[in-house]
KOLKOL-785521 format. One record per residue (C-alpha): x, z, y; residue in three letters. Coordinates in steps of 0.05 Angstrom, whole numbers, plus 5000, padded with zeros to 4 digits. Layout:
BEGIN
XZYala;...
// end
This chain:
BEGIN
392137193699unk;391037923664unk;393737733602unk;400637413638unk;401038073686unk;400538513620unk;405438173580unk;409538173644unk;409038913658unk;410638973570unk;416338583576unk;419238993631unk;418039613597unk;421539423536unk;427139223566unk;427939793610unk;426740243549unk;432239963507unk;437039943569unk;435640673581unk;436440873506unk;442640453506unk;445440853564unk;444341463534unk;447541273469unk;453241033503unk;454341703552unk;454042163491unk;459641763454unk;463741693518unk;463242483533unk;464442613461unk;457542953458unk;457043643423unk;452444293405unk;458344623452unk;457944073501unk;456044343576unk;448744363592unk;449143843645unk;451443273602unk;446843453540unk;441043353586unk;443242753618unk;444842473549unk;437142663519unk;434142503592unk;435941773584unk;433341703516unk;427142093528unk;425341613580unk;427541003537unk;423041223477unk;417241373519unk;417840613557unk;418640243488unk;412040583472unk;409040343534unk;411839663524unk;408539603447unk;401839863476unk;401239363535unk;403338743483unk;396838893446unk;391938303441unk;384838453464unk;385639213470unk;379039693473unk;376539963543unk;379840673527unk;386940373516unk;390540403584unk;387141103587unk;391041343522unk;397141023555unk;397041313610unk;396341933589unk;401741843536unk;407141633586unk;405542173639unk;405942743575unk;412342433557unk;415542453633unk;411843133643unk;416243333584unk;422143053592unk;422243273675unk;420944003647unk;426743903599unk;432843653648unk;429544223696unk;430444833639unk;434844603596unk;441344693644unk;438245443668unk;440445633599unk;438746343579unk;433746623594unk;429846043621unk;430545563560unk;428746053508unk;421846093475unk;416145953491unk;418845453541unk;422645033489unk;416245043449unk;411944763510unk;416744233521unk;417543943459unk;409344053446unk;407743623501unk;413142983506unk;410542963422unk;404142983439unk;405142373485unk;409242053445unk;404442053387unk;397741813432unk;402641243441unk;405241083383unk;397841233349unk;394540823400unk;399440203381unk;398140263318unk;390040333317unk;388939723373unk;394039233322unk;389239473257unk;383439313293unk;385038663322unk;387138453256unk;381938623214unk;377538203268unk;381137613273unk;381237623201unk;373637683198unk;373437153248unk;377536653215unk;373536823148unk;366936673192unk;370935933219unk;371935753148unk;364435823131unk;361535493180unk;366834893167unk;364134933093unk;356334973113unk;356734363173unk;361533953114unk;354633963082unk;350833453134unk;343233263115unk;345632603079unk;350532893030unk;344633423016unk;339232903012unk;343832462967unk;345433032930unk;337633212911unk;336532432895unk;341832532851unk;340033082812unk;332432872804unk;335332272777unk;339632522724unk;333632942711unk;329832392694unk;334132002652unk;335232452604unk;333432712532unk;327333122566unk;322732432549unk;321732082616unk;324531402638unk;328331402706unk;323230792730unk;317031002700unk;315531682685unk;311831402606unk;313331772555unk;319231562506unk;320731482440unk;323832062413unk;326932322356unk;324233032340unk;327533512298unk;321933752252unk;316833432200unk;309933222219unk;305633582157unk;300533242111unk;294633422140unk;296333092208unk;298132442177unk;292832432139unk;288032672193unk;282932122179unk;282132382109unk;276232902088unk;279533602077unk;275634112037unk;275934812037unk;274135221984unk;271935921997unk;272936381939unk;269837071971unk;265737311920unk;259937531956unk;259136851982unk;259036531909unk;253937111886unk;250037021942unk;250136131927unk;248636301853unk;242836741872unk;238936231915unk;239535721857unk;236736231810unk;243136191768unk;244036861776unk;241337531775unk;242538051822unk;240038841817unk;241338801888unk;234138811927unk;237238651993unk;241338101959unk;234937931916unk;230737851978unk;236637422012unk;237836971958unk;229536791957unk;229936672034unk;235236152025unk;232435841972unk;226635752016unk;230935472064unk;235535002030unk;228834711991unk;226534082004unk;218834101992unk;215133431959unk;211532981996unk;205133211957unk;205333981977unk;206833742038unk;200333232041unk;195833752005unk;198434272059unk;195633822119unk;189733632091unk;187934412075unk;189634652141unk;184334172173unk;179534332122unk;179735072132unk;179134802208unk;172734402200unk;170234982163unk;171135412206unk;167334972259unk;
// end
């Protein structure tokens, strides 16, 4: 019911505003309007229009869609700056000198601009606005259309899918059974792992090592103590005594021990 009265009360104020500035048109070319014209008819002819321009304005302002909280306020006080003006101008204007002279013509023209501008300005600002939201709104419609396209099943279907191309293929799993497949690598498997069951021997050629396996067989001599003394404690390591010594070694040891008793 707001939103009929308001386009009601727009509508009426265009139309008056466009008859008004139509009348005023019309009296200056029937009076043959001039700068030498008398007083009278010059503000007749600029009183209609005033009033015209000013209700236009108000018309445009009260069409807005979803205007803020301070918009009739702005309008308001546009249209009464624009009547206060125009009032002050058919009251001064015919006076002549020394009435309309400044700083009167200065005050009148100060305040119907200043009206006219809240109105046009406020027109202006409440259409920017309410476009850049119902843009914003009909960007938000469109992607929550996209999102609920999107049900559960679609998403679900989507997944299976996906895990199923994953499977099948060329990262070596079966779409059924998740064994391993044959596949065709792209390098060369080296000798030693195909012939893994084979005995591989290393040699090790650090000299130190050979001196040191020379020494213990007494193939070699060393001036070396430390590698003298090392040499004899591997021999005695590495050598297997015979089953004699070993005997004669037994037997002694309890023979020292009955002695002993």
């Amino acid at each position: 019911m707001k939103s009929k009265l308001s386009q009601y009360f727009a509508s009426m104020a265009l139309l008056s505003g466009f008859l008004l500035a139509l009348t005023g048109i019309v009296y200056a070319l029937s009076v043959n309007l001039t700068r030498m014209s008398d007083p009278g008819e010059i503000a007749i002819t600029y009183g209609f229009i005033g009033f015209g321009l000013a209700l236009i304005l108000t018309g445009i302002n009260l069409m807005v869609k979803n205007p803020r909280e301070y918009h009739l306020h702005i309008v308001g006080a546009g249209l009464a700056l624009n009547c206060t003006g125009i009032v002050a101008f058919l009251a001064l204007y015919p006076q002549g000198y020394p009435v309309w002279v400044y700083p009167n013509v200065t005050f009148v023209a100060v305040v119907y601009a200043a009206g006219a501008c809240l109105l046009a300005g406020n027109a202006f600002a409440n259409t920017v606005l309410t476009q850049i939201e119902e843009r914003a709104r009909q960007i938000s419609e469109i992607e929550s259309e996209k999102i609920k396209s999107h049900s559960e099943d679609e998403i679900e279907r989507e997944v299976q899918r996906t895990l199923e191309n994953s499977l099948t293929g060329k990262d070596g799993f079966s779409k059924f059974n998740l064994a391993l497949k044959d596949t065709e690598y792209d390098f060369i498997l080296g000798k030693g792992l195909q012939e893994s069951e084979k005995k591989i021997i290393v040699h090790d050629d650090i000299p130190e090592v050979e001196n040191l396996r020379f020494a213990s067989t007494g193939k070699l001599e060393a001036l070396d103590d430390g590698l003298d003394s090392a040499s004899l404690l591997l021999a005695r390591a590495t050598s297997t005594p015979p089953a004699g010594k070993q005997t004669r070694g037994i037997f002694s040891s309890k023979t020292k021990l009955f002695r002993r008793h």
